[in-house]
C-alpha positions as CSV (number, residue, x, y, z in Angstrom):
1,X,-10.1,-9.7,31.0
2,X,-9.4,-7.4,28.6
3,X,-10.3,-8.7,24.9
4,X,-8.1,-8.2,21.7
5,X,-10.3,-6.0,19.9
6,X,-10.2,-3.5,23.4
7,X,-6.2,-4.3,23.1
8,X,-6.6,-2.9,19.1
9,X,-8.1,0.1,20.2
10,X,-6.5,1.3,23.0
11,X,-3.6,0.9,20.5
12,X,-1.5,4.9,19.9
13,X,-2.8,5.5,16.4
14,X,-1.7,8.2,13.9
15,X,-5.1,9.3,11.4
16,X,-3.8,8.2,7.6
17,X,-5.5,9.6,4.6
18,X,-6.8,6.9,2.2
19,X,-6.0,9.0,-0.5
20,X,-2.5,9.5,0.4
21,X,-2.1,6.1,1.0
22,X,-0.4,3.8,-2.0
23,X,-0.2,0.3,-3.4
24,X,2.7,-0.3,-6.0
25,X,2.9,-3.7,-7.3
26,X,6.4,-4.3,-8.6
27,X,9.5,-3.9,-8.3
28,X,10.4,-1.7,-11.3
29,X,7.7,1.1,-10.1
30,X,9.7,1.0,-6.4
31,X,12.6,1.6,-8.0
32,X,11.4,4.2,-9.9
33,X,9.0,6.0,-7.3
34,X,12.3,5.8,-5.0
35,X,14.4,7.7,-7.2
36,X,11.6,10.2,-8.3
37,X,11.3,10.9,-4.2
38,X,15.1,10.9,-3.6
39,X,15.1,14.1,-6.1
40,X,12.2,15.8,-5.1
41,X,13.1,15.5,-1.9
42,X,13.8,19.4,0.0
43,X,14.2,18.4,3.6
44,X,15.1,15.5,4.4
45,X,15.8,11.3,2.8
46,X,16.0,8.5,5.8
47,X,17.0,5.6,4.1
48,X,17.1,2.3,6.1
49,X,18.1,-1.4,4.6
50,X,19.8,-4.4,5.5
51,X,22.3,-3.6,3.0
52,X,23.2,-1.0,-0.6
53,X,25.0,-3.3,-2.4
54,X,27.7,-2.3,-4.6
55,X,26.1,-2.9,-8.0
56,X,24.7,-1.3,-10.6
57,X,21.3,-0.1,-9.0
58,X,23.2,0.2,-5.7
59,X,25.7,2.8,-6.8
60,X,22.6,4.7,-8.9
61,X,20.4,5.3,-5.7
62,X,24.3,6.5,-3.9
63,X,24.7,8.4,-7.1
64,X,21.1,10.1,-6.8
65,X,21.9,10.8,-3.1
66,X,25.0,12.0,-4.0
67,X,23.6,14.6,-6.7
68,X,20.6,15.5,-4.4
69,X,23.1,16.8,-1.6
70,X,25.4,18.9,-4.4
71,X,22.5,20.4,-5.3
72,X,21.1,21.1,-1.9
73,X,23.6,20.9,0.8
74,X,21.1,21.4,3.6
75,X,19.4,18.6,2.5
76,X,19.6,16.1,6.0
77,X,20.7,12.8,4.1
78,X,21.3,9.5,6.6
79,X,21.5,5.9,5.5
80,X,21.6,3.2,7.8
81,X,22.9,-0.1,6.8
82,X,23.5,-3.3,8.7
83,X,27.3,-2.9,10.2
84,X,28.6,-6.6,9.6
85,X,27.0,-7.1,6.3
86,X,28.1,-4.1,4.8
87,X,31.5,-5.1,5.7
88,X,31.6,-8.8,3.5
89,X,31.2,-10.0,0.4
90,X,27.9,-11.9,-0.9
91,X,27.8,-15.3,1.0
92,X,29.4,-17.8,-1.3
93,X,31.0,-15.0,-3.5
94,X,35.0,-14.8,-3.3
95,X,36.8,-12.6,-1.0
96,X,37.2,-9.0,-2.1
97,X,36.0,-5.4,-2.9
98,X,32.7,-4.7,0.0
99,X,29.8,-2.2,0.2
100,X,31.8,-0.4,2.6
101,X,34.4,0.3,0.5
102,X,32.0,1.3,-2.1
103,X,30.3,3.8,0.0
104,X,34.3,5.3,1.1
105,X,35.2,5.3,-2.7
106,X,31.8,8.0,-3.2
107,X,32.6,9.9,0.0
108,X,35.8,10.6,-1.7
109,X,34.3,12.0,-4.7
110,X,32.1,14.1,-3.7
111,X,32.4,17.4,-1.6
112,X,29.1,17.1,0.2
113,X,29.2,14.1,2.1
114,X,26.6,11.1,3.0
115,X,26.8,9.4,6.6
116,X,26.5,5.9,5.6
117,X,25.9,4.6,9.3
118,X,27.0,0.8,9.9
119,X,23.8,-0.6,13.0
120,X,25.2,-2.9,14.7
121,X,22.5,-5.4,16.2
122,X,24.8,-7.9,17.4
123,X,28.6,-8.5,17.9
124,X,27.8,-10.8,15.2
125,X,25.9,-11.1,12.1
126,X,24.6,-14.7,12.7
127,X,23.0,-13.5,16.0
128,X,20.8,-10.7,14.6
129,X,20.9,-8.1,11.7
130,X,19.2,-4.7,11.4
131,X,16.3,-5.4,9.6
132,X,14.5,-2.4,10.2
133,X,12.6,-0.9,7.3
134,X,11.4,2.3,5.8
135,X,12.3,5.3,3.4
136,X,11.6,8.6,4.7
137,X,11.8,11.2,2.1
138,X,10.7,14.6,3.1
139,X,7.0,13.9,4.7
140,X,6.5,10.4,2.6
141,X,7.1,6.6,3.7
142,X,7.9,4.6,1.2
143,X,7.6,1.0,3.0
144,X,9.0,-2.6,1.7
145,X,10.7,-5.3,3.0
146,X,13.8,-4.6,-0.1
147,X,17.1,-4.2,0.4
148,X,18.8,-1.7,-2.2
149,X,20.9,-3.9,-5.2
150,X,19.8,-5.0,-8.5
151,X,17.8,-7.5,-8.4
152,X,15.2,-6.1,-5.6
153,X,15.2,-2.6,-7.6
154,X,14.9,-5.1,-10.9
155,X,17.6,-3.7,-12.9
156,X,18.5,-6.3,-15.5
157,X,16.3,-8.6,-16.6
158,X,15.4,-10.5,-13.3
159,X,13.4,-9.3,-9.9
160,X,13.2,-10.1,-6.3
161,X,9.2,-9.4,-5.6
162,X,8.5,-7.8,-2.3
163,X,5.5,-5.7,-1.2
164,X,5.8,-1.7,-1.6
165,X,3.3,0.9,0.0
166,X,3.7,4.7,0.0
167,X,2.1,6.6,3.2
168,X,2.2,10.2,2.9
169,X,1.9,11.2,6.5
170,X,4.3,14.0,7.9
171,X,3.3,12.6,11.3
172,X,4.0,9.4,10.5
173,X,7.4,10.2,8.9
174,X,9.2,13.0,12.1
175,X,8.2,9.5,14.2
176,X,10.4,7.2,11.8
177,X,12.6,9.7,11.6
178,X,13.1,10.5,14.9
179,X,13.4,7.1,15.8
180,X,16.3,6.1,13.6
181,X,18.4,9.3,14.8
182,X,17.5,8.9,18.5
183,X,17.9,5.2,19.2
184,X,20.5,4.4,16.2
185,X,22.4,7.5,14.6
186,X,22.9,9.1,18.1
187,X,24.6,6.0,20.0
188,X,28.5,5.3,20.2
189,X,27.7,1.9,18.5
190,X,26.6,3.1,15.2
191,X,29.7,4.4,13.0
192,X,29.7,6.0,9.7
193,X,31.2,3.5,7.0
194,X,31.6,6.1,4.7
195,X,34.9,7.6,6.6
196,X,37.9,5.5,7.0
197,X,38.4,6.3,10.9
198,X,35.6,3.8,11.8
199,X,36.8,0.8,14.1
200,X,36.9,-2.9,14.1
201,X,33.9,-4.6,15.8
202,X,35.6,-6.2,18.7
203,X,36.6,-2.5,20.0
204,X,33.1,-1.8,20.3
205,X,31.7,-4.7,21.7
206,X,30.5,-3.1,24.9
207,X,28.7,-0.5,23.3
208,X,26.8,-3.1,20.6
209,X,25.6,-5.0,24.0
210,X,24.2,-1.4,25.4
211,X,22.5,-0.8,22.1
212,X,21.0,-3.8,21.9
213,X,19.7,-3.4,25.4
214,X,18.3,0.5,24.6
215,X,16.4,-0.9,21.2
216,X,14.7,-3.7,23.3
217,X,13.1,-0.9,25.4
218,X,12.6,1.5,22.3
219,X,9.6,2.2,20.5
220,X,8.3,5.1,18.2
221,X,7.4,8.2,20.0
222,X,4.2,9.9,18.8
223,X,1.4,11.8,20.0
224,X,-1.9,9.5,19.2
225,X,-4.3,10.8,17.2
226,X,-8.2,10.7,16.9
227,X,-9.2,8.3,13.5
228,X,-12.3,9.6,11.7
229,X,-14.9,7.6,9.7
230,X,-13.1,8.8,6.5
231,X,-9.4,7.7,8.1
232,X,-7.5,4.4,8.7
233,X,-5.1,4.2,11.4
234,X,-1.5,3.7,11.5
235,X,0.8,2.3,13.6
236,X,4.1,2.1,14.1
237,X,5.8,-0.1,16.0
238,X,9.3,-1.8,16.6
239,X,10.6,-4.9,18.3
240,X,13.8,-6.6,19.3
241,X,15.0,-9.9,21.4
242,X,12.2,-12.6,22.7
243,X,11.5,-10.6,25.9
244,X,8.6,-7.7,25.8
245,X,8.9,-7.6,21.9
246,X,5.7,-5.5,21.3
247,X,5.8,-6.4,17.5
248,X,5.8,-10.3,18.2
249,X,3.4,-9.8,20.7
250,X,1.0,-7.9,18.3
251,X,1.3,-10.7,15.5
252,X,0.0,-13.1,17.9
253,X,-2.7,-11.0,18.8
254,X,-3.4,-9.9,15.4
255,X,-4.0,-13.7,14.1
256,X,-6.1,-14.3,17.8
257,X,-8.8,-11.4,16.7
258,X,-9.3,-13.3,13.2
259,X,-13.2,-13.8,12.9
260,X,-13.4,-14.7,8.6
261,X,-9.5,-14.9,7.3
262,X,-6.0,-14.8,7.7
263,X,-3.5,-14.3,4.4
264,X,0.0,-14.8,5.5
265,X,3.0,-14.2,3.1
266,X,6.2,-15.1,4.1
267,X,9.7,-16.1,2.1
268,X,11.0,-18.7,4.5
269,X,8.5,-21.5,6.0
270,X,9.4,-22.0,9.4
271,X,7.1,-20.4,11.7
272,X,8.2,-19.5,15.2
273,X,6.3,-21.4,17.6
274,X,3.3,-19.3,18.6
275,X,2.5,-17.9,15.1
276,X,2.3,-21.8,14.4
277,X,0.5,-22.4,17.6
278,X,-2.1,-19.4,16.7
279,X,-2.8,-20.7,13.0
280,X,-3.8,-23.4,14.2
281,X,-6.1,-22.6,16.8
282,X,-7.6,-19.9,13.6
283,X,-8.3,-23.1,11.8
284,X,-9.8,-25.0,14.5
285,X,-12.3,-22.4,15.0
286,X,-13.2,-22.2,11.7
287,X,-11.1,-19.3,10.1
288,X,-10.2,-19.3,7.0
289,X,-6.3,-19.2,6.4
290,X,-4.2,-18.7,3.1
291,X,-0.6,-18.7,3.4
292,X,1.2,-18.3,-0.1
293,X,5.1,-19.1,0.4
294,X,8.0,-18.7,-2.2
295,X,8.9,-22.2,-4.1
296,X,12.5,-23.3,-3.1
297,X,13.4,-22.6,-6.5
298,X,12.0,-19.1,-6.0
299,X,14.4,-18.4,-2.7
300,X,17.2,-16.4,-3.0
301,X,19.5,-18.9,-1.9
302,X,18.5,-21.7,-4.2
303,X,21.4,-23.1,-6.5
304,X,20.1,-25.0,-9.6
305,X,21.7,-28.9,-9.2
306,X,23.4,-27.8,-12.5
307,X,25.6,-25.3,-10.7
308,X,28.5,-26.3,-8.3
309,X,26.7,-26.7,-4.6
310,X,27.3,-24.5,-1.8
311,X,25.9,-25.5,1.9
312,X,23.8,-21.9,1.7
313,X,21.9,-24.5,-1.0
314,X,20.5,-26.5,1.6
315,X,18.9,-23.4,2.8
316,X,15.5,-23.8,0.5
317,X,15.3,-27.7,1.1
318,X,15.0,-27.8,4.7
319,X,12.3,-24.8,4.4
320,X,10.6,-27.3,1.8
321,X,10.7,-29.7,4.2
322,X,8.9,-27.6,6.5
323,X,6.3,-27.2,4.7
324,X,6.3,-30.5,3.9
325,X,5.6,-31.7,7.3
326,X,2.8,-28.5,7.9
327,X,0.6,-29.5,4.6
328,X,1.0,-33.7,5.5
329,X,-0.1,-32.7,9.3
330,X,-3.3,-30.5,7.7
331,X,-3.7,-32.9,4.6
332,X,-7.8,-32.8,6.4
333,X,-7.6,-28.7,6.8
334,X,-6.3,-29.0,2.9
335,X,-8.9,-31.4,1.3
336,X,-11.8,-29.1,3.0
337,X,-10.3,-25.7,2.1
338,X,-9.9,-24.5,5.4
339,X,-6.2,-23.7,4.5
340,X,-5.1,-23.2,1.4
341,X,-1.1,-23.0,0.6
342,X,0.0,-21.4,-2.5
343,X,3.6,-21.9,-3.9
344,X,4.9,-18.8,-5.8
345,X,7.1,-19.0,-8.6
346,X,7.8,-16.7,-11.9
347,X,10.2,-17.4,-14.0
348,X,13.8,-17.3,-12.5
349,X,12.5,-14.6,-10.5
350,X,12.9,-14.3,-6.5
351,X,10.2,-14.3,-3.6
352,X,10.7,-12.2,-0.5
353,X,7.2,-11.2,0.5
354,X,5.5,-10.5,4.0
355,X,3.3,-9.5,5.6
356,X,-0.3,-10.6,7.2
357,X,-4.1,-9.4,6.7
358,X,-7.1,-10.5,8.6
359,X,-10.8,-9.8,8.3
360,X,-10.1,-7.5,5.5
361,X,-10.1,-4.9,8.7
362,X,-6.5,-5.2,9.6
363,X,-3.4,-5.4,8.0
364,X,0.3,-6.1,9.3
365,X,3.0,-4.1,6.5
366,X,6.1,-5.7,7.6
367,X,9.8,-6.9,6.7
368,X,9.6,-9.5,9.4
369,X,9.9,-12.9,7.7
370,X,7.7,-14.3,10.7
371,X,10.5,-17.0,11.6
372,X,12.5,-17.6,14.6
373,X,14.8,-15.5,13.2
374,X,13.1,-11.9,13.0
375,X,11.3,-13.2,16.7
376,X,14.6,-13.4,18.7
377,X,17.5,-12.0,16.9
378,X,16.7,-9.5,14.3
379,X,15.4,-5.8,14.7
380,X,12.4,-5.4,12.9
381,X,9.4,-3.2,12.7
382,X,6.1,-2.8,11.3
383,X,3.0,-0.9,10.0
384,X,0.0,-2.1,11.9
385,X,-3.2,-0.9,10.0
386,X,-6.5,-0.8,11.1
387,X,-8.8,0.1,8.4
388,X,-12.5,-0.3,9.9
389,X,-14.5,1.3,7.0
390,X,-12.8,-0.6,4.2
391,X,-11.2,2.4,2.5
392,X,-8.2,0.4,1.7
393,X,-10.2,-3.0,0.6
394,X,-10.0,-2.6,-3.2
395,X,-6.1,-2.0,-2.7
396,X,-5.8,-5.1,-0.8
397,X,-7.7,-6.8,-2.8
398,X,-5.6,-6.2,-6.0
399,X,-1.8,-6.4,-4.6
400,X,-3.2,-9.9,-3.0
401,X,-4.5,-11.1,-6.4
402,X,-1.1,-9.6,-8.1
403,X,0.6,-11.8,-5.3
404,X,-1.7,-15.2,-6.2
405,X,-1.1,-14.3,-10.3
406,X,2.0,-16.3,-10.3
407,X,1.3,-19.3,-7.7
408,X,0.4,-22.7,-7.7
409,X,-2.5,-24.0,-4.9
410,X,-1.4,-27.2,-2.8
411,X,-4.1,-29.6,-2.6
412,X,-2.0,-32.0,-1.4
413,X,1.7,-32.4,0.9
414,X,2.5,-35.2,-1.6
415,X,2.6,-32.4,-4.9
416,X,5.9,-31.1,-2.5
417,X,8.9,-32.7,-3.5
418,X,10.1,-35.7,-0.8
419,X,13.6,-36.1,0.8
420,X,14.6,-38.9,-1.3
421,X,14.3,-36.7,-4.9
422,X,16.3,-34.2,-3.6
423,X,19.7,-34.0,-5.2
424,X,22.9,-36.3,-3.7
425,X,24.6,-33.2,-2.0
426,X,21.7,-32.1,-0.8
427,X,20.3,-35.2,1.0
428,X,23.6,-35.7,2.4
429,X,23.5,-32.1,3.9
430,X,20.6,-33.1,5.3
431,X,21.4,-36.3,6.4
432,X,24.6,-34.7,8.4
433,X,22.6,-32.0,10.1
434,X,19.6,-34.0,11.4
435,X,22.5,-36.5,12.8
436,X,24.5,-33.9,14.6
437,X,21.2,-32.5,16.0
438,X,21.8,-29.4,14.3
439,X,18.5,-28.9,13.0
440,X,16.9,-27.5,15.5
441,X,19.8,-24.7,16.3
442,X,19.4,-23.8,12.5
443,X,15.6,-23.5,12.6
444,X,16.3,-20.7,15.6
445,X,18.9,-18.8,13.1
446,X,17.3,-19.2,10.4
């Protein structure tokens, strides 16, 4: 049988420069590496993100698209957004103006237009999103979980902190690239938002269930290349749907070839099963695991008990909860550092980091949130590194201690807040969902 480290290295791999590879460490610098790219940028600008929003930094980046295809009409601009979230308001925000609209209003304005292409992953939002990530601009990818609005891009006074890595690998980039206008720009499903001929999603629902069906058999097409001593290896890879999802399949094996140490980040506790299932088994054989999770005051759907509550609210409880339940089940693990939890919080500030790294020797550059959701539903992707020299180590090393800067270790389940201190509308949430059964439908979706 065939062991994981043979699996690793029989793996298509594209040779990455150390050099030209890049750490940034907040979310001012992406936002302002991102615009620096979008106007250097001669050839070619991929952008791909759950959504633009119509806000201040979202109509700057449309604004320095805009201005970048004035001054070079040739330039082969394409932005792919999530279909059904582009077409609503913020959840919990009142019915009105939406990104859509936003991105018709520019198209309007300008003589050289932008494709804003709506992906649909699913007939509806609830069942799956495009969360594909990755900005190709000319022959650099700038990687990160963000979406493209103010408070990822930090544009007033608070942040949303995500990881950020630039790759500059022409190879690398013509297989994103390629990719997104193949298996997304190029089928009848996916629709330009920008023009106001597009149609309503229940005339297209035949073509959203074959596009589903062609990204669950897609991948990124490259030729594989031989990795040096002086190289690490990239690759690419892409996933969709429970069956054959090569990405799922590759976390698991990823956390089975731990020897020393796993870090996990990840927004949302709620591991799907076998991530859970493989954790354990790391610290049962005597690997050490760290898994630093946002504080549910540090979620983007947290609402202060000061402010009027919203069900959405319940969203950062019942992920508490879960965590909860983890550290009291590994209270032992806890107590003899064999896993350490570390609750991040800064400020009024926002967590939405992910991503894995084991053995210092592998690392796992992702937006997947490693949840049920992003296993089943979502489309997702990743950058699976293999750096087997440690050319990369010191750059690790620094975003994980810029990650740990602003967290608190658990060294016990009991330092977590309990049920009964939760606030009234928020236990009775609670109370209402675990007695309709509903729990475990929402842990799937969420």
């Amino acid at each position: 049988m065939m062991t994981n480290r043979n699996l690793f290295e029989q793996l298509p791999t594209l040779a990455q420069d150390p050099a030209q590879f890049e750490t940034l460490y907040t979310a001012k610098d992406f936002r302002t590496r991102l615009i620096e790219a979008i106007r250097r940028a001669s050839k070619r600008i991929y952008l791909i993100a759950l959504y633009l929003e119509d806000d201040e930094a979202g109509r700057e980046i449309l604004t320095e698209l805009y201005e970048a295809k004035q001054r070079n009409p040739g330039l082969d601009i394409n932005v792919c957004v999530d279909w059904h979230r582009a077409q609503r308001g913020l959840i919990g925000a009142e019915l009105g103006e939406t990104n859509a609209s936003m991105y018709k209003r520019f198209a309007d304005n300008y003589e050289h237009k932008i494709p804003i292409y709506g992906v649909p992953v699913r007939g509806r939002e609830v069942f799956g999103v495009l969360h594909l990530k990755g900005f190709i601009l000319d022959d650099q990818v700038i990687y990160s979980g963000a979406s493209l609005n103010n408070i990822y891009l930090n544009y007033k006074e608070r942040y949303r902190f995500d990881r950020y890595h630039i790759l500059y690998n022409k190879a690398l980039a013509d297989s994103m690239a390629n990719f997104v206008q193949k298996e997304m720009i190029d089928h009848p499903a996916v629709n330009n938002l920008a023009c106001s001929s597009k149609p309503e999603t229940k005339e297209i629902k035949a073509q959203i269930r074959q596009l589903r069906a062609s990204l669950a058999k897609s991948s990124y097409q490259f030729e594989s290349q031989t990795v040096s001593q002086n190289q690490v290896s990239v690759t690419p890879v892409v996933g969709v749907g429970k069956k054959r999802n090569k990405l799922n399949q590759g976390i698991n094996k990823l956390l089975a070839e731990a020897k020393d140490e796993i870090f996990i980040c990840t927004p949302y506790f709620n591991f799907p099963r076998s991530v859970a299932k493989e954790v354990k088994k790391a610290i049962k054989r005597g690997v050490q695991v760290t898994i630093v999770v946002g504080d549910k005051t540090a979620n983007d759907f947290y609402i202060s008990p000061e402010e009027e509550f919203k069900t959405i609210g319940g969203l950062p409880y019942l992920y508490e909860r879960n965590l909860r339940q983890f550290a009291k089940s590994n209270e032992a693990n806890i107590a003899s550092r064999k896993l350490s939890i570390h609750l991040w919080k800064h400020e009024e500030n926002s967590f939405h980091l992910k991503g894995i790294w084991v053995d210092k020797r592998y690392m796992l550059i992702t937006g997947n949130n490693l949840n049920p959701r992003a296993w089943s539903l979502d489309l997702e992707n990743a950058l699976f590194i293999q750096d087997n020299f440690n050319h990369l180590t010191p750059q690790f090393e620094k975003e994980a201690e810029n990650i740990l800067q602003h967290t608190d270790l658990i060294c016990t389940y009991r330092q977590l807040e309990k049920f009964e201190d939760y606030p009234d509308a928020v236990q009775k949430l609670m109370r209402k969902i675990t007695r309709v059964k509903a729990d475990r439908v929402l842990k799937q979706i969420l």
